[in-house]
C-alpha positions as CSV (number, residue, x, y, z in Angstrom):
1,X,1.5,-19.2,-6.0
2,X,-0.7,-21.8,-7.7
3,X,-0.4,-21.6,-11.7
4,X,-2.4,-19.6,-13.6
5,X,-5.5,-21.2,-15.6
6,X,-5.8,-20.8,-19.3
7,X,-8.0,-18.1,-21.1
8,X,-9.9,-20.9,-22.5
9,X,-10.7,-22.0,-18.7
10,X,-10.9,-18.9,-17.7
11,X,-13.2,-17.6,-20.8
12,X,-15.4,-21.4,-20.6
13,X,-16.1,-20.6,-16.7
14,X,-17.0,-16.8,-17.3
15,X,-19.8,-18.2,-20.0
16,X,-20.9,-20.9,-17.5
17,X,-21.7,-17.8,-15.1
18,X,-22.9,-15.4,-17.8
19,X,-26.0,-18.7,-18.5
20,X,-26.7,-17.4,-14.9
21,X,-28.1,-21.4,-14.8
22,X,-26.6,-21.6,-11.1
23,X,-25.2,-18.9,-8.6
24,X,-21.4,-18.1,-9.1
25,X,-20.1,-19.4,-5.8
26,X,-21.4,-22.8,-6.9
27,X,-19.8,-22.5,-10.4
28,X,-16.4,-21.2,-8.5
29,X,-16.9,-24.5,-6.5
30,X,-17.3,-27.1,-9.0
31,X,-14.7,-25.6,-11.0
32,X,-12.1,-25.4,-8.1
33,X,-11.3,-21.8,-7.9
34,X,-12.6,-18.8,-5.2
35,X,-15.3,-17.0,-6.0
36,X,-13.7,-13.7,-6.1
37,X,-11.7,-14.8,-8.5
38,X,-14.4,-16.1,-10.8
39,X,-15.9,-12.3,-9.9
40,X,-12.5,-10.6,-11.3
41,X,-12.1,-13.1,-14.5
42,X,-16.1,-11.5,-15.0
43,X,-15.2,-7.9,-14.0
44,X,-12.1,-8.5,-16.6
45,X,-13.9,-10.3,-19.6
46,X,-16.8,-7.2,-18.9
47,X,-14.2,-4.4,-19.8
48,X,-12.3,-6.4,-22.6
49,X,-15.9,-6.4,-24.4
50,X,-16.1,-2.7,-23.7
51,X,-18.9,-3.4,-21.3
52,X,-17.3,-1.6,-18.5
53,X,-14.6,1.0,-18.3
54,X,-10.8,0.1,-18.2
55,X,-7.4,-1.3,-19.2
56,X,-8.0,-4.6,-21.2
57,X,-6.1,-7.2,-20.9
58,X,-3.9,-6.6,-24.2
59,X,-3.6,-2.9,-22.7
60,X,-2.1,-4.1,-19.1
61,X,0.0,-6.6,-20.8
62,X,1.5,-3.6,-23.3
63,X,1.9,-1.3,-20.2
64,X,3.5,-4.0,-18.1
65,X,5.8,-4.7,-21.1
66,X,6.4,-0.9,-22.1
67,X,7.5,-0.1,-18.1
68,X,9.7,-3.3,-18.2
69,X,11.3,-1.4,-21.2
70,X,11.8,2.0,-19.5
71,X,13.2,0.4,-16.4
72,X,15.9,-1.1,-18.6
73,X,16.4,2.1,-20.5
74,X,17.0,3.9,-17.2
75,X,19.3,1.6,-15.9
76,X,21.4,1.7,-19.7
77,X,21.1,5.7,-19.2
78,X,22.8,6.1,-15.4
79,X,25.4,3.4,-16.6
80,X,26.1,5.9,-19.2
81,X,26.2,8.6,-16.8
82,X,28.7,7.4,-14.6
83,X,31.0,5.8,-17.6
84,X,31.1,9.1,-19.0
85,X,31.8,11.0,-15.3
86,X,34.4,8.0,-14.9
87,X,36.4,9.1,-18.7
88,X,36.4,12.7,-17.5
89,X,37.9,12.2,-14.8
90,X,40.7,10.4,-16.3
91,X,41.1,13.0,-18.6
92,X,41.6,16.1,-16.3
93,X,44.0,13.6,-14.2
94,X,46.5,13.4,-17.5
């Protein structure tokens, strides 16, 4: 997976198509990326103006962080679970 361009590339390129001086395809060309991804950094810059409906990118990176955090806090939760099955056990045993 080929590393990810900087938001000042990625923000630079998206006013380069935005000047609508030459067809995105050619810009995506020149600037060595696909055109559909040009299209999704557009479709992406669009809705973290408010131009378009949904998550932006501060949202998606929150979310991605917050389910990160839940996954962890699950995991903490069934450890604690079976620690405390495990020290009942042992008790009724004695």
């Amino acid at each position: 997976m080929p590393r990810p361009h900087p938001p000042e590339f990625r923000q630079r390129a998206v006013e380069l198509v935005r000047l609508r001086e030459k067809p995105v395809a050619e810009i995506a060309r020149e600037l060595g990326i696909s055109d559909s991804c040009l299209r999704n950094w557009m479709a992406q810059a669009d809705i973290n103006e408010g131009a378009r409906p949904g998550l932006t990118t501060d949202e998606r990176a929150e979310l991605v962080a917050l389910r990160r955090k839940n996954r962890v806090l699950e995991l903490e939760v069934e450890i604690l679970k079976r620690a405390s099955a495990y020290f009942a056990r042992e008790n009724v045993l004695q």
